[in-house]
C-alpha positions, 0 to 999 in steps of 0.5 A: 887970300888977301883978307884971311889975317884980318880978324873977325871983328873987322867983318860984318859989321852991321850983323854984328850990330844987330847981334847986339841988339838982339841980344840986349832986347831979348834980355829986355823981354825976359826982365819984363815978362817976369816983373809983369808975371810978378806983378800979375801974380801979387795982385792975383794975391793981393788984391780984391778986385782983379780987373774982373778977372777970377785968382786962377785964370789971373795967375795962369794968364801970369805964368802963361805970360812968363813961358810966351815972353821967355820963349820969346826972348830966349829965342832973340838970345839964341839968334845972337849967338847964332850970328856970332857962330856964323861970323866964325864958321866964315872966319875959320873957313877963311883962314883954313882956304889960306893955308890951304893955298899956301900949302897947294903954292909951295914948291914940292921940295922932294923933287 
């Protein structure tokens, strides 16, 4: 196999790409989510008028919020690595078939 001792990096670059991407946005999503549940939640304290809204409903609205955007960006964090572990299972694969073949090439040398 010609490719089996190049490294994983030089494979797949544009998965690799968009595991970045996913991985920097679901991070992204998880800072936002808990400032705007902060945030929700210090008005719900603070202030007097709450956009019409009751303290409770806001507050729960808040933490409802936090749990949707944290699923949300754990899930993005979660696909990142995913792709990474594919990418390795390939390159392992790879390299395994390689030894294998040579193994299968040589000259039985008990004969």
């Amino acid at each position: 196999m010609p490719n089996a001792d190049r490294e994983p990096k030089e494979f797949y670059g544009s998965l690799r790409l968009y595991s970045t991407i996913a991985f920097a946005v679901g991070w992204l999503i998880i800072g936002l989510g808990l400032l705007a549940t902060i945030v929700g939640v210090v008005m719900a304290v603070t202030d007097d008028d709450l956009l019409g809204l009751d303290r409770p409903i806001l507050i729960l609205a808040s933490v409802g919020a936090l749990v949707f955007v944290g699923l949300i960006g754990l899930g993005l964090l979660a696909i990142a690595d995913l792709i990474y572990v594919f990418i390795d299972i390939e390159h392992n694969t790879r390299r395994t078939a390689a030894r294998l073949l040579d193994v299968l090439e040589k000259p039985d040398e008990t004969e």
